[in-house]
LOMIKE-432705 format. One record per residue: residue number from 1; residue in three letters; chain; y, z, x of N, C-alpha, C in turn. Coordinates in steps of 0.1 Angstrom, whole numbers. Example, Ala and Ser with C-alpha at 12.3 -4.5 7.8 and 13.67 -1.06 7.14 Angstrom:
% residues 2
    k    r  c   n.py   n.pz   n.px  ca.py  ca.pz  ca.px   c.py   c.pz   c.px
    1  ALA  A    -57     78    132    -45     78    123    -33     78    132
    2  SER  A    -22     71    128    -11     71    137      0     79    129
***
This chain:
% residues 355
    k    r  c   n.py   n.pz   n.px  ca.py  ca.pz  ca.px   c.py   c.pz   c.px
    1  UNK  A    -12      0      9      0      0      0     12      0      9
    2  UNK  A     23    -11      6     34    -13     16     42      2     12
    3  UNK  A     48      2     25     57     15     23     71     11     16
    4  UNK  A     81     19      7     90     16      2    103     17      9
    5  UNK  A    110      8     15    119      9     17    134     19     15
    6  UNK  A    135     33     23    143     42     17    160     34     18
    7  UNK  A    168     38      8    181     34     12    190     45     19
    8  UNK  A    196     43     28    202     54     35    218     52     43
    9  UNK  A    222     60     57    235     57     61    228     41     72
   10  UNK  A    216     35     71    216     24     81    217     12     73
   11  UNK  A    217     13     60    221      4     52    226     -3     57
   12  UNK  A    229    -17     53    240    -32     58    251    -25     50
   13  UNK  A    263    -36     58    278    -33     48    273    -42     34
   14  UNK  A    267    -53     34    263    -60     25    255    -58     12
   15  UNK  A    250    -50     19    236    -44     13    242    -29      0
   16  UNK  A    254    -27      5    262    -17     -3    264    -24    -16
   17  UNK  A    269    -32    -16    278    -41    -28    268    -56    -33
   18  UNK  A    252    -51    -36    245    -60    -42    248    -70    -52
   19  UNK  A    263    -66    -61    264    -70    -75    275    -77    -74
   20  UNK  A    279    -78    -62    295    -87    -58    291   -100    -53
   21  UNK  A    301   -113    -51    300   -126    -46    299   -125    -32
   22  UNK  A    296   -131    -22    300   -130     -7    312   -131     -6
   23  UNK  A    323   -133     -5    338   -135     -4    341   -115    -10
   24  UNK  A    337   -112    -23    341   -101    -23    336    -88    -15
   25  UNK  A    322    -94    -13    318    -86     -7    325    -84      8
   26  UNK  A    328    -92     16    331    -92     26    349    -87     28
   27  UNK  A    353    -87     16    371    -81     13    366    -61      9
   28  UNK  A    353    -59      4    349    -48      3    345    -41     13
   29  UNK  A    339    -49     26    334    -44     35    351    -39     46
   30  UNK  A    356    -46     44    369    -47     54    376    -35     52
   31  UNK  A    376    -31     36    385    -22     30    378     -8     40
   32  UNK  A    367     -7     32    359      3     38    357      7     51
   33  UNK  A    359     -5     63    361     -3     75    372     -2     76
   34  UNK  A    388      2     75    400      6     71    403     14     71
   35  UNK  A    395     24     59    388     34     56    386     47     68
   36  UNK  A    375     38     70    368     49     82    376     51     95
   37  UNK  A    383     41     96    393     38    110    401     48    109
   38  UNK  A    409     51     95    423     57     91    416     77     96
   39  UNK  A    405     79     89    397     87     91    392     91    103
   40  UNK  A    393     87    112    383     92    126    394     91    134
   41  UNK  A    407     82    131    422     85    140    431     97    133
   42  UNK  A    427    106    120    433    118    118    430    126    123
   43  UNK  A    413    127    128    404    139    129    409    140    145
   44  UNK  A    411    126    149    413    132    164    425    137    170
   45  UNK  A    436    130    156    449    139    158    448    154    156
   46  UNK  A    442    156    145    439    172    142    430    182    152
   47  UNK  A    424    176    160    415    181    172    424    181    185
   48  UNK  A    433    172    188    443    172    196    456    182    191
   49  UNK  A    457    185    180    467    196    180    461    212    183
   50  UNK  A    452    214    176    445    224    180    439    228    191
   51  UNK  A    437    216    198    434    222    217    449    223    221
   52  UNK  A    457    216    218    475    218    224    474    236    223
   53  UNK  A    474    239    209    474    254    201    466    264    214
   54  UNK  A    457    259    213    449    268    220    451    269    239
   55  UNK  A    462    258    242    462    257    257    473    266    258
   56  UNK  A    485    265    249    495    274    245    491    287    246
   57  UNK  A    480    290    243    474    306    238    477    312    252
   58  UNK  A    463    300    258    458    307    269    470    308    282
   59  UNK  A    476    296    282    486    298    290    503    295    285
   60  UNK  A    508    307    279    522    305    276    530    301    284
   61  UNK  A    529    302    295    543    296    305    544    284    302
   62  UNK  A    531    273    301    532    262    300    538    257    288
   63  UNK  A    544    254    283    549    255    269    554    236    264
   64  UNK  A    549    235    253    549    217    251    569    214    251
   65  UNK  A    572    208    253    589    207    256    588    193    245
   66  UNK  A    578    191    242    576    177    236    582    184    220
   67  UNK  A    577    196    218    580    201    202    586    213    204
   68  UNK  A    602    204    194    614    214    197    610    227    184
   69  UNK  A    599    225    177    602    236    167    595    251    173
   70  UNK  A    590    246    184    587    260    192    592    264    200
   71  UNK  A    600    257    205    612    261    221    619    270    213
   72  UNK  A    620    284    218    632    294    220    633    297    236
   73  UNK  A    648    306    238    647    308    245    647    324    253
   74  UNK  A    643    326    258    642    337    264    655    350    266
   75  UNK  A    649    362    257    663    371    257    665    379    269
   76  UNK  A    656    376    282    661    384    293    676    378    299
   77  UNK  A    676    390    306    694    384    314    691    375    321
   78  UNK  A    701    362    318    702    353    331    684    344    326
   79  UNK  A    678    346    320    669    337    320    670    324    311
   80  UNK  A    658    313    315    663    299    305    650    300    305
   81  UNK  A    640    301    304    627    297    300    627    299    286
   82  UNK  A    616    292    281    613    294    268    603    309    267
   83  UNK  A    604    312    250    599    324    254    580    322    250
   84  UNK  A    572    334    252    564    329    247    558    332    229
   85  UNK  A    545    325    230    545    327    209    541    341    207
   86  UNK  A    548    340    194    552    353    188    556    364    197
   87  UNK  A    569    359    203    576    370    216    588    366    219
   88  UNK  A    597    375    223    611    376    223    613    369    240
   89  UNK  A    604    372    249    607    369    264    592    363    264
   90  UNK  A    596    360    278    587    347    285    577    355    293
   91  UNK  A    578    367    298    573    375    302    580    393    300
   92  UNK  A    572    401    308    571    416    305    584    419    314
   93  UNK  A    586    412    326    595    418    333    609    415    327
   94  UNK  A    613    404    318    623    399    314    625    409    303
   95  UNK  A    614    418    295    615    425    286    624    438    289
   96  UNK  A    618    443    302    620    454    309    634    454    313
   97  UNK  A    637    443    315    653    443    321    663    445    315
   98  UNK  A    663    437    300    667    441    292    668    451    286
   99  UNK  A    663    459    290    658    474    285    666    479    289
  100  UNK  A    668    476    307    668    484    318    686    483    313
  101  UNK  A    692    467    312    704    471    313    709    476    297
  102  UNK  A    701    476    288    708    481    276    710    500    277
  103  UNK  A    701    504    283    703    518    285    714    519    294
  104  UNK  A    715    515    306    730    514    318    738    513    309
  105  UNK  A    740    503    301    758    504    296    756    514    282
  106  UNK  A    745    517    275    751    526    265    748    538    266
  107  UNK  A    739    546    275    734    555    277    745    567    283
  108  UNK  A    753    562    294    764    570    297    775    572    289
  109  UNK  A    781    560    277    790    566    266    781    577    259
  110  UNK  A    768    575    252    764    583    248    767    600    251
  111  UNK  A    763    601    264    765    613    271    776    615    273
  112  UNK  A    787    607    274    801    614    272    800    616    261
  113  UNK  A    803    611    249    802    615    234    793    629    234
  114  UNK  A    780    631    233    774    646    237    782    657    242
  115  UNK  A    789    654    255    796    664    262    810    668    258
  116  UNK  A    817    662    254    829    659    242    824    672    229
  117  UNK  A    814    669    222    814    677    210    803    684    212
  118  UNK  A    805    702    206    793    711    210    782    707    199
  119  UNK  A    772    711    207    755    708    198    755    723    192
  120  UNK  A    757    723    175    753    731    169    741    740    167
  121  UNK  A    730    727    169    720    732    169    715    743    186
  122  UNK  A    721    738    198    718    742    209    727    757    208
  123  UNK  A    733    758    200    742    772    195    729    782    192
  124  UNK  A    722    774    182    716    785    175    702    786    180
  125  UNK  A    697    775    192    684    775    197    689    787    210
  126  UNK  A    700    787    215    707    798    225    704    814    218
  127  UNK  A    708    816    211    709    828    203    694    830    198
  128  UNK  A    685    822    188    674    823    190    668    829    205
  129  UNK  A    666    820    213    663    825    230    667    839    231
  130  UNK  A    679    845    230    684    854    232    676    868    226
  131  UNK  A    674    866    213    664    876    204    649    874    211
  132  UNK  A    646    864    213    630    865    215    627    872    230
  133  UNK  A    640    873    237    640    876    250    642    891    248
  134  UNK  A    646    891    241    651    910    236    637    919    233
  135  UNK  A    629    908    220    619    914    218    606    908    230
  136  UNK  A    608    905    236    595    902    246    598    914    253
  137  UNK  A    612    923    257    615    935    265    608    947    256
  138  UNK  A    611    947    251    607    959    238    591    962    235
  139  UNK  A    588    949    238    572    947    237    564    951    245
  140  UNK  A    571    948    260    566    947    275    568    971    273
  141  UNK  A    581    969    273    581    984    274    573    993    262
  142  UNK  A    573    987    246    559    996    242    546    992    248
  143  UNK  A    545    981    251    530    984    262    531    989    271
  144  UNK  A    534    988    280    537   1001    292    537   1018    282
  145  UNK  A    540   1020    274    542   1032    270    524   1036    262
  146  UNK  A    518   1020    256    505   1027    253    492   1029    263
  147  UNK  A    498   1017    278    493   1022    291    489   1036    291
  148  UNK  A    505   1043    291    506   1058    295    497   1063    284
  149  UNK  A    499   1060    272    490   1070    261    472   1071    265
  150  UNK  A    469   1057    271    452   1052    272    450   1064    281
  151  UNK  A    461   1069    295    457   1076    307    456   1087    302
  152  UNK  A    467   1092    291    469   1104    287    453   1109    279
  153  UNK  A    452   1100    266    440   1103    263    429   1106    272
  154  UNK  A    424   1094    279    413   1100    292    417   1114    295
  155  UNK  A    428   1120    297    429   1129    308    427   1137    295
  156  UNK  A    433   1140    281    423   1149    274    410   1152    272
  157  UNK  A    405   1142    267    390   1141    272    385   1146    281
  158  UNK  A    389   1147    292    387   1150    304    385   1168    304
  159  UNK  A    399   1173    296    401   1188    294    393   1191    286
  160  UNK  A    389   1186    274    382   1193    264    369   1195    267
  161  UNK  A    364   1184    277    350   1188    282    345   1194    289
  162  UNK  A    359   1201    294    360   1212    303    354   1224    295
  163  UNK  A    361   1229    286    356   1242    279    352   1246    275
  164  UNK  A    346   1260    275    333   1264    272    331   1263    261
  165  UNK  A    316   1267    255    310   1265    238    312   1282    233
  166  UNK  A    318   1277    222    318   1288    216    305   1292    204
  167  UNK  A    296   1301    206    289   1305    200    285   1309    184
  168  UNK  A    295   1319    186    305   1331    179    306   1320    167
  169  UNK  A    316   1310    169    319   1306    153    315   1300    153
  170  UNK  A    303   1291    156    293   1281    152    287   1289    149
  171  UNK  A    280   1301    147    273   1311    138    279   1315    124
  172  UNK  A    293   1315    127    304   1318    116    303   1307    104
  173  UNK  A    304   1299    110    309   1283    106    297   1279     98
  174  UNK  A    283   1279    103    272   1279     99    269   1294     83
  175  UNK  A    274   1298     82    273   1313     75    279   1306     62
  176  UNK  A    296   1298     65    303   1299     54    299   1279     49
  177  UNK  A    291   1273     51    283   1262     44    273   1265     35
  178  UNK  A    275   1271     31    259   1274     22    259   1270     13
  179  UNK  A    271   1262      5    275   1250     -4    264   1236     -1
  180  UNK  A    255   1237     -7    249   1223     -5    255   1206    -14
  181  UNK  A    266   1205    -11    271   1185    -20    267   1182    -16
  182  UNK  A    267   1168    -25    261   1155    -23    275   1144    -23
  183  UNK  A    276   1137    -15    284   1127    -14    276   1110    -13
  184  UNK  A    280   1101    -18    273   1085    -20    282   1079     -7
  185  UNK  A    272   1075     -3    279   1068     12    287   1052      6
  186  UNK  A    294   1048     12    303   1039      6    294   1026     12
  187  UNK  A    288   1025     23    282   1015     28    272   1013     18
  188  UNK  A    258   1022     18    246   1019     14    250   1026      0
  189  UNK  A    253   1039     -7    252   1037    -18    248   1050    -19
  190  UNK  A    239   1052    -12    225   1065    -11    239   1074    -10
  191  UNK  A    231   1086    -20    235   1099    -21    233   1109     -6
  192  UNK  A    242   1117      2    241   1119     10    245   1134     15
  193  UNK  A    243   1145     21    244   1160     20    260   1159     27
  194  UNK  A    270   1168     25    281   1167     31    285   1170     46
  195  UNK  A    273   1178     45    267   1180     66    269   1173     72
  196  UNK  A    261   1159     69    258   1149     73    263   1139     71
  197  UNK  A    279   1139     62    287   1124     57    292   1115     65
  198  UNK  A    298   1123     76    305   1117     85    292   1106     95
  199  UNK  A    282   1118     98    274   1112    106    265   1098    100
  200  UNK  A    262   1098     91    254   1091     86    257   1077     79
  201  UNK  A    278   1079     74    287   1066     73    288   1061     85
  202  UNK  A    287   1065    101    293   1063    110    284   1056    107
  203  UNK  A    266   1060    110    257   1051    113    251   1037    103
  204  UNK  A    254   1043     94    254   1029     84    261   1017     86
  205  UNK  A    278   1020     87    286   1014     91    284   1005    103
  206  UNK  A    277   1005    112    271   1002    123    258    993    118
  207  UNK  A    253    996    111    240    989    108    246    981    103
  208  UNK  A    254    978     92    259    963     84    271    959     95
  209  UNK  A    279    965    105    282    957    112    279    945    126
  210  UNK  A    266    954    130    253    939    137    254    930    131
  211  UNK  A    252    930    120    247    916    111    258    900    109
  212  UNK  A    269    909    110    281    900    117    288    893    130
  213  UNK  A    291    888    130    294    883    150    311    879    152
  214  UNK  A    315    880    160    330    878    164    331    872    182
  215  UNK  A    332    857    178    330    855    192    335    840    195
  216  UNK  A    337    842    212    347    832    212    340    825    225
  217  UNK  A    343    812    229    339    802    238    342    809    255
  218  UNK  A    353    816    253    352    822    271    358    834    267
  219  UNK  A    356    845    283    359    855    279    373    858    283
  220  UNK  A    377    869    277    394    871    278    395    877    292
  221  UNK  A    403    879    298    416    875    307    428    879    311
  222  UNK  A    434    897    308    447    901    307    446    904    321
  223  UNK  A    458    901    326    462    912    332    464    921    329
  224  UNK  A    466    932    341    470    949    336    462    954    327
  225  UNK  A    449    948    320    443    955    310    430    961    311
  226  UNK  A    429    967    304    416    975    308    410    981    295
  227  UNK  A    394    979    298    387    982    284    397    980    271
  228  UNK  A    393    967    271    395    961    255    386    955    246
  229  UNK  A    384    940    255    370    934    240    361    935    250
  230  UNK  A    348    937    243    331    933    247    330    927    259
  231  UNK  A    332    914    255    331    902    262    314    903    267
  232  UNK  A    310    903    259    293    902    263    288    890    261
  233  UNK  A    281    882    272    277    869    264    263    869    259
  234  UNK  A    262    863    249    250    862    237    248    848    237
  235  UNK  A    233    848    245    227    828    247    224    824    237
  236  UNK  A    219    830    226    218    823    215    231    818    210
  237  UNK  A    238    825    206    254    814    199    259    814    212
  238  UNK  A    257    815    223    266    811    235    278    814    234
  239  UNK  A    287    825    231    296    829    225    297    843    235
  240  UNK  A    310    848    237    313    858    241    318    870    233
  241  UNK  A    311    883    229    314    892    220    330    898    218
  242  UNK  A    341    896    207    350    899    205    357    914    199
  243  UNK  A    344    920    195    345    933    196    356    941    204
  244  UNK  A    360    951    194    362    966    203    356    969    215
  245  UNK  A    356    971    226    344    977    237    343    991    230
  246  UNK  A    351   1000    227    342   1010    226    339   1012    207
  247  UNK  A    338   1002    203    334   1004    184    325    995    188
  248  UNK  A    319    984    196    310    972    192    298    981    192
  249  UNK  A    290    982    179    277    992    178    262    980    185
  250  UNK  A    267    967    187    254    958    191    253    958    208
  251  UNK  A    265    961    216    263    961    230    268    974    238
  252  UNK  A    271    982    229    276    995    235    269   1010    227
  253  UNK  A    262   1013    231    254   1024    226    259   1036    227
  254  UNK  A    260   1045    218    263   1059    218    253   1072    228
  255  UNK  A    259   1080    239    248   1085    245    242   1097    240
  256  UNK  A    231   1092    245    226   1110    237    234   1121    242
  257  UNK  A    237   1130    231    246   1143    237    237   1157    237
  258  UNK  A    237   1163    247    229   1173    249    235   1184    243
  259  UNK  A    224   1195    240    231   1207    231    242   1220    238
  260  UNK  A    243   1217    249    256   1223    260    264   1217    262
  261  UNK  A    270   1204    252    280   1200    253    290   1204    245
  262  UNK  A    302   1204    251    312   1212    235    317   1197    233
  263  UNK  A    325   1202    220    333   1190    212    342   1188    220
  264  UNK  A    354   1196    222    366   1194    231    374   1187    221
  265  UNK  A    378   1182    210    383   1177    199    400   1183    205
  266  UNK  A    411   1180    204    422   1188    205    428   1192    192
  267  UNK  A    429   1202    187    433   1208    172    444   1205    170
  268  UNK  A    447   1202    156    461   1200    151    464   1210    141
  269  UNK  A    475   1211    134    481   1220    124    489   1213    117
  270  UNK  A    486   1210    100    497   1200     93    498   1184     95
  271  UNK  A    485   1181     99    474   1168    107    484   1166    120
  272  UNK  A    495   1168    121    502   1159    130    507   1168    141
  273  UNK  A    506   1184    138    515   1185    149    507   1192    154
  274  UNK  A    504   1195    171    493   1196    180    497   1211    184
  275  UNK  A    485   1215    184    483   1232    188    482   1238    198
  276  UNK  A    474   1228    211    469   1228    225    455   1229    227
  277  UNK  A    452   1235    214    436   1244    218    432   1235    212
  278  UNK  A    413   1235    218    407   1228    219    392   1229    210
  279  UNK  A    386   1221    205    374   1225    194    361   1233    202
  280  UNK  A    358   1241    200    347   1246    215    337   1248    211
  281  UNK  A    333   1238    194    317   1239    190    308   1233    199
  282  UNK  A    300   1233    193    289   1224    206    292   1208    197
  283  UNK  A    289   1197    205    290   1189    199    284   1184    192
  284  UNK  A    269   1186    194    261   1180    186    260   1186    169
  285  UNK  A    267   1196    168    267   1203    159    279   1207    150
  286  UNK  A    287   1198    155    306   1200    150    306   1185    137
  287  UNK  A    309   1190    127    307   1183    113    321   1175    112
  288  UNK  A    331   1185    122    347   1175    111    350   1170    126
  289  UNK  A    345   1165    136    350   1159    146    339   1149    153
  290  UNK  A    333   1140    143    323   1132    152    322   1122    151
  291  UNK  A    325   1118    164    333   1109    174    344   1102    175
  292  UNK  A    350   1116    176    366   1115    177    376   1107    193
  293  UNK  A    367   1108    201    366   1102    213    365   1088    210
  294  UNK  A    358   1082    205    355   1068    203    369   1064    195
  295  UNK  A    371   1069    184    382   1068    172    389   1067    178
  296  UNK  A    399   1076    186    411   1078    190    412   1069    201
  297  UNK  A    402   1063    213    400   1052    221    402   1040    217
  298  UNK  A    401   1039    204    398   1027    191    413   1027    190
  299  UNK  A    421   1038    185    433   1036    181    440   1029    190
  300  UNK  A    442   1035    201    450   1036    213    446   1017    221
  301  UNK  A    434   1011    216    435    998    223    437    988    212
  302  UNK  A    436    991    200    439    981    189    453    982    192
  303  UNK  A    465    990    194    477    993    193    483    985    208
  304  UNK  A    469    984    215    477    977    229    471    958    225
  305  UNK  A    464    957    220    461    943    213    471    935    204
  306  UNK  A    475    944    195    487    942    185    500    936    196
  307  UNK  A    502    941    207    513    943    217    512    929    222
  308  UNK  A    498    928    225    497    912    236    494    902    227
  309  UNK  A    492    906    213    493    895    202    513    891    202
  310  UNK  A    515    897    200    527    894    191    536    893    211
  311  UNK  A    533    895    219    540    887    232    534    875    232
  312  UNK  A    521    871    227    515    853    227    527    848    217
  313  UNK  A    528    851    212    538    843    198    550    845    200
  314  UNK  A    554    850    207    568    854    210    569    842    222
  315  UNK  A    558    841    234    558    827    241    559    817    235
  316  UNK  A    553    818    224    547    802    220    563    799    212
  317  UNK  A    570    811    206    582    809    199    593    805    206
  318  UNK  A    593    808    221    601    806    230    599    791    239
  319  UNK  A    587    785    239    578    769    243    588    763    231
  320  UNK  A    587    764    218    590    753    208    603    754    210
  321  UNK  A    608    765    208    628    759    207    629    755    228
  322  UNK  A    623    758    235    630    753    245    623    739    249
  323  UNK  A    614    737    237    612    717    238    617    714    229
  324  UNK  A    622    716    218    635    712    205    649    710    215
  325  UNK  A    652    719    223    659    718    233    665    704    241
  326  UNK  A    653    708    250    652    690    258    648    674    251
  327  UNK  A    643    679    238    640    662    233    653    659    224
  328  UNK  A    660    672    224    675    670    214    686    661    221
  329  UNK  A    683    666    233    694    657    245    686    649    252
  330  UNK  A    676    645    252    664    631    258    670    617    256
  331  UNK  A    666    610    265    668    597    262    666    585    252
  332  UNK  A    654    594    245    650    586    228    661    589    222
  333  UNK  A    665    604    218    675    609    212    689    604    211
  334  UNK  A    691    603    221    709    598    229    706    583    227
  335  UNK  A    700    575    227    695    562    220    698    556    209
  336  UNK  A    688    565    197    687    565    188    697    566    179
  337  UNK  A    704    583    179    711    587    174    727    582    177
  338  UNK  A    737    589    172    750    590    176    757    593    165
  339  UNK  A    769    605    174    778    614    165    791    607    164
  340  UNK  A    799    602    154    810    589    156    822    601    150
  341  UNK  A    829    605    158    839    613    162    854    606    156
  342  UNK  A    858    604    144    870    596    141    881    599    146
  343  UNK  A    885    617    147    897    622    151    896    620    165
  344  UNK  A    900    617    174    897    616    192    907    638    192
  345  UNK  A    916    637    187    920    654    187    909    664    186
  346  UNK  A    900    662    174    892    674    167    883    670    178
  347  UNK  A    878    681    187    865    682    194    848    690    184
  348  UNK  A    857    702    178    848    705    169    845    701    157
  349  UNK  A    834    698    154    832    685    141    827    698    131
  350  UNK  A    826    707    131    821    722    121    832    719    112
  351  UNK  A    822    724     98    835    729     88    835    740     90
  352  UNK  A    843    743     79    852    757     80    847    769     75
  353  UNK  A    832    764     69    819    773     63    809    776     68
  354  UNK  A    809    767     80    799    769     91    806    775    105
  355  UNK  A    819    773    106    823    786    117    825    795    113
***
């Protein structure tokens, strides 16, 4: 079986136009080669503009001079080149110069105009400075003063453990409890004997405090300081303990106290005002003073923390106004801005509500 002839693009020109005379056929074939000519001389113009485009890209200095609707010229000083596409100069350095001399001629009136009329605001960033500098003195000297308190306390401490146990009225003292209450611990809940309130909230208190963590990436750092935070590191959270050193109940343990030790407590009268004399139960056995050592050590370094908090912020408050400062009179600023002074007489531009 003969194979069928497919019709396709190798067709005759002739072979297109079966149903026409030769004469027409041959005015059809012409047209259509006219056609294709007009066609393959657009495509090559359109392929020739788009490599121009793209030589342009790659290299802007070179620039067509043939097509004026791209020629500009270049805004650096003293230059004639064209610039490049989508760009004000021909290059970076022509940019820069321009730069260079726009700031020379306007930058120094600026700064006369500045020095001419006072900076309101540098009024009140001065005065600001001035207070924070007052209270950074006041701060520096109550720390120094709870210094003295930390040495003072040690050195009580020191006395009370000097003195002997008194017997006598730990027999006394023991005589006049014969009251057995019950008090509910605030922690756990549990009903608790009043003997034992103090001791037993301490220890509670301590139990739900483990369970929590306070801790920071490195450890702290003061100068001049001494016994403040933990700073224990813990590899599981990799973390450095922010605790109290002497309240942190997970890395600082309470020592066993032997039964010859006295309290040493120092007595007060009217809670506040001090008597001299000293608690001389035994310790382990004194109900209204336990661990009054730790507490009062507690007081006396939270009160020196408070101190070196509020000197951080007092720096940090004294960093921002003295970079509000410098970027007020900066070169962006003096640039940007400008104070247009009509009277050349009035130097002060304040109303009369603001002086």
């Amino acid at each position: 079986m003969a194979a069928v002839k497919a019709e396709g693009p190798w067709m005759s020109d002739t072979e297109e136009f079966p149903f026409l005379d030769p004469a027409l056929q041959k005015q059809a074939v012409k047209v259509k080669k006219m056609e294709n000519l007009k066609k393959k001389v657009e495509w090559r113009k359109e392929k020739k503009q788009k490599q121009k485009l793209m030589d342009k890209r790659k290299h802007p200095e070179q620039t067509d001079i043939k097509d004026p609707g791209l020629l500009r010229q270049c805004l650096g000083p003293g230059c004639v080149h064209p610039t490049r596409p989508d760009c004000k100069y021909c290059s970076n350095d022509c940019g820069m110069k321009l730069a260079a001399d726009r700031i020379n001629k306007i930058l120094p009136q600026r700064i006369e105009q500045w020095q001419k009329s006072p900076c309101i605001a540098d009024e009140h960033g001065k005065k600001m400075l001035a207070l924070i500098h007052h209270e950074q003195q006041d701060t520096h000297a109550q720390l120094k003063d709870m210094e003295c308190n930390f040495h003072k306390l040690e050195a009580i401490i020191l006395r009370g453990k000097q003195q002997a146990v008194c017997k006598d009225e730990e027999s006394n003292k023991g005589a006049r409890d014969n009251i057995n209450l019950q008090i509910f611990c605030v922690s756990c809940g549990q009903p608790i004997s009043r003997r034992v309130t103090l001791r037993h909230m301490e220890r509670c208190f301590a139990k739900y405090e483990c369970k929590s963590s306070f801790g920071s990436l490195s450890p702290t750092c003061i100068e001049g300081a001494t016994r403040l935070f933990c700073d224990v590191y813990d590899p599981q959270s990799k973390r450095y303990c922010k605790r109290l050193q002497v309240l942190c109940p997970e890395h600082s343990r309470d020592p066993k106290v032997p039964d010859d030790e006295v309290c040493g407590c120092l007595l007060v009268h009217n809670v506040f005002e001090l008597t001299g004399n000293f608690c001389c139960l035994p310790k382990s056995r004194c109900e209204h003073h336990y661990c009054w050592e730790k507490l009062r050590r507690a007081e006396v370094d939270l009160e020196r923390i408070r101190a070196l908090h509020k000197l951080e912020e007092l720096d940090e408050q004294e960093k921002k106004v003295h970079t509000a400062m410098r970027n007020r009179a900066g070169l962006l600023a003096l640039m940007l801005h400008q104070t247009i002074q009509h009277d050349p007489l009035t130097t002060d531009l304040r109303s009369r509500v603001d002086s």
